[in-house]
C-alpha positions as CSV (number, residue, x, y, z in Angstrom):
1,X,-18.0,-23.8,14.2
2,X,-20.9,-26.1,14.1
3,X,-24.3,-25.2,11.9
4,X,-26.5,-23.6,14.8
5,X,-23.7,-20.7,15.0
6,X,-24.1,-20.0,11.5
7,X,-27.8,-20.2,11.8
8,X,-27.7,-17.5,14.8
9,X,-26.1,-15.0,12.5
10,X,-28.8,-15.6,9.5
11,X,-31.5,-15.1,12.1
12,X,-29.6,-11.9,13.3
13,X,-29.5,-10.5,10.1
14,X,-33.4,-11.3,9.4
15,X,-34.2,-9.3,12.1
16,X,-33.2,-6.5,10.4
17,X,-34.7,-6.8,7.2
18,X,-38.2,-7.0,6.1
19,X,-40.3,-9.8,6.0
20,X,-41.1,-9.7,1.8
21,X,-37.1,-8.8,1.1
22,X,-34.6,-11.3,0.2
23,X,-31.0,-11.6,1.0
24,X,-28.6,-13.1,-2.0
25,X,-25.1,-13.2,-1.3
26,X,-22.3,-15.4,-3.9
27,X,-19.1,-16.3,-3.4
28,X,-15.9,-15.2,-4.3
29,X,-15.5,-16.0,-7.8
30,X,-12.3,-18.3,-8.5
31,X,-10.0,-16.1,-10.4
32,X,-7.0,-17.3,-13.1
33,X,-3.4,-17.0,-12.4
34,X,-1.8,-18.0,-15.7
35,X,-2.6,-20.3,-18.0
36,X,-4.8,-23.0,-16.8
37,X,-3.5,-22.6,-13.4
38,X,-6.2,-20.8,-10.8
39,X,-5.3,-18.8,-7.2
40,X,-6.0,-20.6,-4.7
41,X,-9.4,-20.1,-3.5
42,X,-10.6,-18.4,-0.7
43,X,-14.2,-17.8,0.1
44,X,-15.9,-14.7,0.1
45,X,-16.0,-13.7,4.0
46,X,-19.4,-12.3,4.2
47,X,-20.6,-15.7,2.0
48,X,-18.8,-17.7,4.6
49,X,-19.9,-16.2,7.8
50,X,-23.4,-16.7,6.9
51,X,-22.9,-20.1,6.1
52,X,-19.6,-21.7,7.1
53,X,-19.3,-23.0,3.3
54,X,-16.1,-22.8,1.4
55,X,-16.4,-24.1,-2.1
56,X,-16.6,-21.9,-5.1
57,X,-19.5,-21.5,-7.1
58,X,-21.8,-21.0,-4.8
59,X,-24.5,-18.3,-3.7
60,X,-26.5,-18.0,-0.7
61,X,-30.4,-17.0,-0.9
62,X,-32.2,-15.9,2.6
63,X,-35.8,-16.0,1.6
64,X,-37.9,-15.2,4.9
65,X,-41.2,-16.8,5.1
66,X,-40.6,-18.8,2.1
67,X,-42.6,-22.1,2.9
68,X,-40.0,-24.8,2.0
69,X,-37.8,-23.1,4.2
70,X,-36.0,-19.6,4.0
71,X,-32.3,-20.4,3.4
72,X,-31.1,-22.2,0.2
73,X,-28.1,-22.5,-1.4
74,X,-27.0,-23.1,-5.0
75,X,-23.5,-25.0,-5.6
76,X,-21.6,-27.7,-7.6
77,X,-23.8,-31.0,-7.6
78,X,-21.6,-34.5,-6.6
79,X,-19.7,-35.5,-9.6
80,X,-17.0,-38.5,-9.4
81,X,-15.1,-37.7,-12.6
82,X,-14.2,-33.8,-11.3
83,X,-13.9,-34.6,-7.9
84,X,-10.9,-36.9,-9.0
85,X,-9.3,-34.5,-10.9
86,X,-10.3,-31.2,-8.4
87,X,-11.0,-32.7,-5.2
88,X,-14.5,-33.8,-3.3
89,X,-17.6,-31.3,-3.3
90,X,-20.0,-31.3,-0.5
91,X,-22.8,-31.8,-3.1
92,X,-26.4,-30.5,-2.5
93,X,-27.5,-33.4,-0.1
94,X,-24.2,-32.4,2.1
95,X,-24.6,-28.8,2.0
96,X,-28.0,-29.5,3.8
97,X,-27.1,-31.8,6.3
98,X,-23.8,-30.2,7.0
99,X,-24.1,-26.9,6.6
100,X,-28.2,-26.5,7.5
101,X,-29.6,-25.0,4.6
102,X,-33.5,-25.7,4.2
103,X,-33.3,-26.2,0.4
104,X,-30.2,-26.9,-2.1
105,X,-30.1,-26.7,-6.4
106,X,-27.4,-26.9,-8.6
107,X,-25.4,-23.8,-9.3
108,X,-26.3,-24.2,-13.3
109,X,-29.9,-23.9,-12.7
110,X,-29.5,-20.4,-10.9
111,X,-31.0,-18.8,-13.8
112,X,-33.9,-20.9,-14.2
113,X,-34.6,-20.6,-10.2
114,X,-33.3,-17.6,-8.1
115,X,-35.5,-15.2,-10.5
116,X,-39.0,-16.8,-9.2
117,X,-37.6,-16.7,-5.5
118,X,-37.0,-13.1,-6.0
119,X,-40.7,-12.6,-7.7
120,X,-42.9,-10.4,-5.1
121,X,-40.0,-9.0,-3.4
122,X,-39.7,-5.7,-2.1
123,X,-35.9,-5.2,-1.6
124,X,-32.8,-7.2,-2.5
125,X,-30.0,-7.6,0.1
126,X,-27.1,-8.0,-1.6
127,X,-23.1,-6.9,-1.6
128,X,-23.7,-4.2,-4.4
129,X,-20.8,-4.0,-6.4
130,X,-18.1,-6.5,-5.1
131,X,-18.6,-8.9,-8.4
132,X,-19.2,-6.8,-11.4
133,X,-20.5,-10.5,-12.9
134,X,-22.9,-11.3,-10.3
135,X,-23.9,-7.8,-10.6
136,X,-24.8,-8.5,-14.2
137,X,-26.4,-11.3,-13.3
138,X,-29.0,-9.4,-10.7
139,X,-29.6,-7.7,-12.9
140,X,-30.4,-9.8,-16.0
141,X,-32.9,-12.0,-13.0
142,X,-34.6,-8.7,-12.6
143,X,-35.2,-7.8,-16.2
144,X,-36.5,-11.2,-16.9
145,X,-39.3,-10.7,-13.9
146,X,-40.3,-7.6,-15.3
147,X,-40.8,-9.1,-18.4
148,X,-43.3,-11.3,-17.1
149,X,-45.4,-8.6,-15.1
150,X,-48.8,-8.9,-17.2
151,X,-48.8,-12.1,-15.8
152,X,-48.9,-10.6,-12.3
153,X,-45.9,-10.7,-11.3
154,X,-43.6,-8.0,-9.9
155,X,-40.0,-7.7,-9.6
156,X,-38.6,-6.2,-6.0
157,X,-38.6,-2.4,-5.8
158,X,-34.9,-1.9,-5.2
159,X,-31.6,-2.9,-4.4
160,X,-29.9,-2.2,-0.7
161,X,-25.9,-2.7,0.3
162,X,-26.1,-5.1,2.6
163,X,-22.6,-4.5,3.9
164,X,-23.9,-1.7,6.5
165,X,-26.2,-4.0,8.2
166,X,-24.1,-7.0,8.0
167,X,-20.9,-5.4,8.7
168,X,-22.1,-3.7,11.7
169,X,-22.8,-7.8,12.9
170,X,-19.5,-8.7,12.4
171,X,-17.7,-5.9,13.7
172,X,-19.2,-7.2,17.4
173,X,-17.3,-11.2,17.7
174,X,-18.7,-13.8,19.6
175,X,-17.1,-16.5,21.7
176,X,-16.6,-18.7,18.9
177,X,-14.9,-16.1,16.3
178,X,-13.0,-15.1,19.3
179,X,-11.5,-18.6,20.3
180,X,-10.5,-18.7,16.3
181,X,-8.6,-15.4,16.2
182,X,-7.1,-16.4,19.7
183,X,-5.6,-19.6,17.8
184,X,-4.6,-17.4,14.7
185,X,-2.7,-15.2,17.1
186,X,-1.2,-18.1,18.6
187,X,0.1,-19.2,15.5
188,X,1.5,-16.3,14.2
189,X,3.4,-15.2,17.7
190,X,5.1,-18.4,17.3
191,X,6.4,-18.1,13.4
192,X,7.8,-14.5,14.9
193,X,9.4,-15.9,17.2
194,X,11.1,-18.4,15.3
195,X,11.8,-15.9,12.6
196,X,13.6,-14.5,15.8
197,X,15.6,-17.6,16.4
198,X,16.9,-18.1,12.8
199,X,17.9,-14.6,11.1
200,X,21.4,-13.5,10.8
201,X,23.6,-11.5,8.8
202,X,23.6,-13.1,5.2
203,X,20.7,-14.9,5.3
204,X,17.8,-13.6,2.7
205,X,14.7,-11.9,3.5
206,X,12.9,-14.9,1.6
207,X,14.8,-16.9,4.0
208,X,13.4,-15.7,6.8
209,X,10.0,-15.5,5.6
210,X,10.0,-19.4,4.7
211,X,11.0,-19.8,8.3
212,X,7.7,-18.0,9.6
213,X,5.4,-19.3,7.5
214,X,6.5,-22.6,7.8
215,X,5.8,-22.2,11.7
216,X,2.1,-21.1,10.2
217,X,1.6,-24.2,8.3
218,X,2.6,-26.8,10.8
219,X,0.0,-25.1,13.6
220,X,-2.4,-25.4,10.7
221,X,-2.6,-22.3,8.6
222,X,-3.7,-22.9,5.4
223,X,-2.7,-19.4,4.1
224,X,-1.4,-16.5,5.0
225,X,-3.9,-13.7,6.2
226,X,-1.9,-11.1,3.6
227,X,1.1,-10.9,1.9
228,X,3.9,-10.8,4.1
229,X,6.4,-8.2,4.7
230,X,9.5,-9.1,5.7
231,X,11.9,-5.6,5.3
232,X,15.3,-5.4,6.1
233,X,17.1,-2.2,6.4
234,X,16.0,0.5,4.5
235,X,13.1,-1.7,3.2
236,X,11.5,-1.6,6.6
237,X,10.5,2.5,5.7
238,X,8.5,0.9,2.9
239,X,5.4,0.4,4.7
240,X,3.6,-2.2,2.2
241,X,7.4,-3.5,1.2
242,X,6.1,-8.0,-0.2
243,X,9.3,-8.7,-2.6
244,X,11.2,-9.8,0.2
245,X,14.5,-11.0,-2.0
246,X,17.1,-8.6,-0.2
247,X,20.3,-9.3,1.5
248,X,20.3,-9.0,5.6
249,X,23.1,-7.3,6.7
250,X,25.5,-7.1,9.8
251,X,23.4,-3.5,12.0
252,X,20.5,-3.4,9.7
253,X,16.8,-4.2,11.7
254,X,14.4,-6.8,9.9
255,X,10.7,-5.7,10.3
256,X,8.4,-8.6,9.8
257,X,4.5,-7.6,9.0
258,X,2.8,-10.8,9.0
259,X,-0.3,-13.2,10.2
260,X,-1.8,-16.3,9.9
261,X,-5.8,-17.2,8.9
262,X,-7.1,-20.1,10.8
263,X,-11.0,-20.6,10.2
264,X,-11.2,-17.6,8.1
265,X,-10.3,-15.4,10.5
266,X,-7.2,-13.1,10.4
267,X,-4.0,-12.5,13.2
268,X,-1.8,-9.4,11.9
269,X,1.2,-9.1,13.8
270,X,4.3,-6.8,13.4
271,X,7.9,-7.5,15.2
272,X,10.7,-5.7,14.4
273,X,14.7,-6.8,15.5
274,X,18.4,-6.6,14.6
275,X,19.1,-8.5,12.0
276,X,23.1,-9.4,14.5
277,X,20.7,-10.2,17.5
278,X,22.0,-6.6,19.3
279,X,20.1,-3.1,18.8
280,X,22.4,-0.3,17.9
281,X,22.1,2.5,20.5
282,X,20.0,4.2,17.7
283,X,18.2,1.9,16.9
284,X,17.1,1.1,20.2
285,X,16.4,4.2,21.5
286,X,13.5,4.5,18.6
287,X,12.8,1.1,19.8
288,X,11.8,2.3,23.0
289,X,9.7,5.1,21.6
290,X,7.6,3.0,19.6
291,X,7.2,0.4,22.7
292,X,6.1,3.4,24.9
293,X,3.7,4.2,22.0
294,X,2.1,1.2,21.9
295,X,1.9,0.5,25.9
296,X,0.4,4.3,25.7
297,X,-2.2,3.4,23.2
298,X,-3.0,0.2,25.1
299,X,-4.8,2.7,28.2
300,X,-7.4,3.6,25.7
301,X,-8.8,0.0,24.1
302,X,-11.3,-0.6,27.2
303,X,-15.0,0.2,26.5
304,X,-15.9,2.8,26.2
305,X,-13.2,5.0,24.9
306,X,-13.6,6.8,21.6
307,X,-11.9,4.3,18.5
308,X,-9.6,7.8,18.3
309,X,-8.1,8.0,21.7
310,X,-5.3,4.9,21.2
311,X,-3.8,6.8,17.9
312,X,-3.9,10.0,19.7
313,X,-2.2,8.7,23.0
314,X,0.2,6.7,20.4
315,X,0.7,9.7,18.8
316,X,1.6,11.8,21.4
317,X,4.2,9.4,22.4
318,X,6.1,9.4,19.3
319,X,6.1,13.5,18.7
320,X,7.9,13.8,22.2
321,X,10.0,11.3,21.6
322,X,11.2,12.2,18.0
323,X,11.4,15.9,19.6
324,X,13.6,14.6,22.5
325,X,16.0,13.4,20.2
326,X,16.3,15.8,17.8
327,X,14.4,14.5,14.9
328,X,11.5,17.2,15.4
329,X,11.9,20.8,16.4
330,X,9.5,23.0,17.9
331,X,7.0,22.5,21.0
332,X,5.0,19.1,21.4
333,X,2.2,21.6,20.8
334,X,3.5,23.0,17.6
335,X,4.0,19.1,16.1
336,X,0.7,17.8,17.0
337,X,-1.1,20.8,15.0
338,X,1.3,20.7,12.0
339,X,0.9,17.2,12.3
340,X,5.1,17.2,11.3
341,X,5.1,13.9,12.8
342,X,3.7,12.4,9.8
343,X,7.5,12.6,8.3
344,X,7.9,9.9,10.6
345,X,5.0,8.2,11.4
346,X,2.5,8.5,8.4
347,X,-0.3,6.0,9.1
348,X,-2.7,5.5,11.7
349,X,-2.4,3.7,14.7
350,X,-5.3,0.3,14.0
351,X,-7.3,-1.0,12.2
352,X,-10.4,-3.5,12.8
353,X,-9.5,-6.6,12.7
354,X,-11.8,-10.2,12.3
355,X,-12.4,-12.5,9.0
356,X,-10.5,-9.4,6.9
357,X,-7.7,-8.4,8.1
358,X,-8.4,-5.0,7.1
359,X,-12.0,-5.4,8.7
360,X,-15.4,-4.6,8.0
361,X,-17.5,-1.8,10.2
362,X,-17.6,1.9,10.4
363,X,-15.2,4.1,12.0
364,X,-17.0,6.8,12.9
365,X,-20.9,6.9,13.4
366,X,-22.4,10.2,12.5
367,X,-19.3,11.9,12.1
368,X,-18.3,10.6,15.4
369,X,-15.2,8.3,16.4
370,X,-17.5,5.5,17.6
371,X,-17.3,3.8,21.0
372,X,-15.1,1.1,21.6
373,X,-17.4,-2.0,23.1
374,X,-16.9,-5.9,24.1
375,X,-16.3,-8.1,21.2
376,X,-14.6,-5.5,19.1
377,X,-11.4,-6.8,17.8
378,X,-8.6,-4.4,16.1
379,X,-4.9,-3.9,15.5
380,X,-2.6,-1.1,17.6
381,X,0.7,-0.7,15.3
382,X,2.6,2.5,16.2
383,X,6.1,3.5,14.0
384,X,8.7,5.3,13.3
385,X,10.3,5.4,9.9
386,X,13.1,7.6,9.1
387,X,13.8,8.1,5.1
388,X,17.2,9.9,4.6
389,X,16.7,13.9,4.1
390,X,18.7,17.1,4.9
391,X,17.3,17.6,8.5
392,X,17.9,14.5,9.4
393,X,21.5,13.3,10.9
394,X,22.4,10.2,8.6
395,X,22.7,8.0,11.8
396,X,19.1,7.7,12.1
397,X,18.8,7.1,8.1
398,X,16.9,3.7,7.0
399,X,15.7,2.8,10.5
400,X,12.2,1.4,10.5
401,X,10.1,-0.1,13.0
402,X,6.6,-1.0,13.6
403,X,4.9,-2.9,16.4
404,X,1.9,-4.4,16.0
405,X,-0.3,-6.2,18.1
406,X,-4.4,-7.6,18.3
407,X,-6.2,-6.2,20.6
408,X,-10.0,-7.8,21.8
409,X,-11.6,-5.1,23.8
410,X,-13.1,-6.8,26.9
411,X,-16.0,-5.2,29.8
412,X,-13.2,-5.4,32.3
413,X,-10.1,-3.7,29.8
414,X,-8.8,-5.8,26.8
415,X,-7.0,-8.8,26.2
416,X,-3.9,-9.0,23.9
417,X,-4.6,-11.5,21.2
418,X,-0.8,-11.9,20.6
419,X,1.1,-11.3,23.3
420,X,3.6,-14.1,22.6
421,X,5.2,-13.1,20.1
422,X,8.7,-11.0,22.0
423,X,8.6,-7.1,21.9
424,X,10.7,-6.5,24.6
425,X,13.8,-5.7,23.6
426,X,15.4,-7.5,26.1
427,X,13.9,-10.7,25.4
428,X,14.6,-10.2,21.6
429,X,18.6,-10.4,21.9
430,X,17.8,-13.4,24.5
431,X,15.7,-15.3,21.9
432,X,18.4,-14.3,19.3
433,X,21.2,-15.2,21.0
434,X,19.8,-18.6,22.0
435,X,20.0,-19.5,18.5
436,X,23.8,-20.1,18.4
């Protein structure tokens, strides 16, 4: 994205603030993973979307009215010697002319700086407690201005979340965030697929996950959008199942739980197949259940429908079908009210979707499942996972699957972000049997 589209946003969110408040967002903070050896960072997504920057050690200062310009940003000044050993920095000069701030200082003089921009302040936008440091550090620039009020000065009146505000603006995607998540999805139907192409009996689930991610690299993923889960047999009825070491065998299904980032933005797709390349009858008649799920919950994700409506459809779906087969007992009536689907399905049916891939934005707005609307971008995932237990005939024991798709609601219906990756269980055991 090029600076204007992150100057947009800023100029969005201004409009909703005051004129005398200010707007300080930082980073994510780069966090140790043993030793001397750090994670790899990953800006923080509220930082980036307002500014499209992704080095650490940064924060992000929207100052309206301020005469030399409204937006500055502190971060790492140019300097050869840890650029050789850490890679380049942008450097103030570059974050201006790159990235469009108005003003740029070097991280280390935050202290001495930030506390006179907030001086005279009414409120402070900021992401109340996401950093307990930075927190600290608000705090500490607030104390100092009040220390310093019989010289006139006063320090703002109070503190305001800016998530609400903020997270309400990225819940709606524009053109530009949707032609990155169109890419991600891209991406990640094609390391399915070739997670498709490779797995049989034998193999490891590692092995298969090194397979698909590899796909994500070489379209040019730099990371993974979340762990991912990659559950063979009974592993699949672990919903958040990441240590991926187990053995595939010979009738067992592989359910794959993964997605690729590409710009900072998130795909988050879910496939699940036999691990031989040929559903058991059992298996595929759950299959089917869980398709019919999903295609159900897909009639509700136009505007205009409640954010409910897909889960319920979805829902629906899988009561009569676990009832049809035995797995339920009672009326369709009876097992929505008890909710005794939840043996088998236990989660909900989405989940917003954008530069989180569990995304930011309200659910419900006054107590209300809000209104689907163009822009909005979110996940439809329907299972069906069957733990062993005394009601339950052992042939359906250890079968889980999940399907999971993205879903970009659109004025005319929605478009499926992530089509290509095969669901249909006919082109599955064609892709699979391709392989040999």
């Amino acid at each position: 994205m090029n600076k204007e589209t992150y100057a947009r946003r800023r100029a969005e969110l201004v409009n909703q603030i005051g004129k005398n408040d200010i707007v300080i967002v930082a980073t994510s903070p780069v966090k140790s993973r043993n030793g001397d050896v750090e994670y790899q960072f990953r800006p923080d997504s509220d930082f980036h979307y307002l500014s499209g920057f992704s080095e650490p050690e940064a924060v992000l200062v929207i100052s309206p009215g301020r005469a030399q310009g409204e937006y500055v940003i502190f971060c790492r000044e140019k300097d050869k010697l840890r650029e050789m050993w850490d890679g380049r920095r942008v450097g103030l000069e570059g974050v201006i002319d790159t990235y469009g701030a108005d003003d740029a200082f070097p991280i280390e003089d935050i202290n001495d700086i930030l506390p006179g921009l907030m001086e005279e302040k009414e409120k402070v936008f900021t992401t109340v407690g996401r950093y307990s440091d930075f927190d600290a550090q608000l705090l500490g620039w607030m104390n100092k201005i009040k220390q310093d009020k019989r010289l006139g000065k006063h320090a703002p009146y109070e503190f305001v979340d800016l998530n609400h505000i903020l997270h309400e603006q990225r819940l709606i995607k524009r053109q530009d965030e949707i032609a990155l998540m169109r890419k991600a999805g891209k991406m990640s139907a094609a390391g399915h697929a070739r997670a498709m192409q490779v797995c049989r009996p034998g193999m490891y689930e590692y092995q298969v996950q090194a397979e698909l991610e590899c796909e994500f690299r070489k379209a040019g993923s730099p990371y993974n959008a979340y762990p991912s889960i990659v559950a063979g047999g009974k592993n699949a009825c672990i919903l958040h199942y990441t240590e991926n070491e187990a053995l595939l065998k010979d009738g067992d299904l592989l359910l794959i739980d993964a997605g690729a980032e590409f710009g900072c933005y998130a795909a988050d797709i879910s496939r699940t197949f036999p691990v031989n390349g040929k559903f058991s009858p059992e298996q595929r008649v759950l299959y089917d259940i869980v398709l019919e799920a999903q295609t159900a919950a897909f009639e509700f994700c136009s505007a205009g429908h409640g954010w409910n409506q897909p889960h319920e459809a979805a829902v629906k779906v899988i009561s009569q079908g676990l009832l049809d087969e035995g797995l339920l007992r009672g009326s369709l009536e009876q097992v929505l009210e008890t909710q005794s689907y939840a043996q088998f399905y236990m989660h909900r049916t989405g989940h917003w979707l954008g530069m989180d891939v569990h995304d930011v934005g309200d659910y419900q707005v006054d107590e209300v499942w809000r209104e689907l609307e163009p822009g909005m971008v979110f996940t439809v995932e329907p299972g069906i996972y069957v733990n062993p237990a005394d009601d339950v005939d052992e042939r359906w024991h250890h079968i889980g699957i999940r399907i999971e798709d993205n879903i970009l609601v659109r004025r005319d219906g929605y478009e499926n972000l992530t089509e290509a990756a095969p669901k249909k269980p006919s082109d599955i055991e064609a892709l699979m049997m391709s392989r040999r």
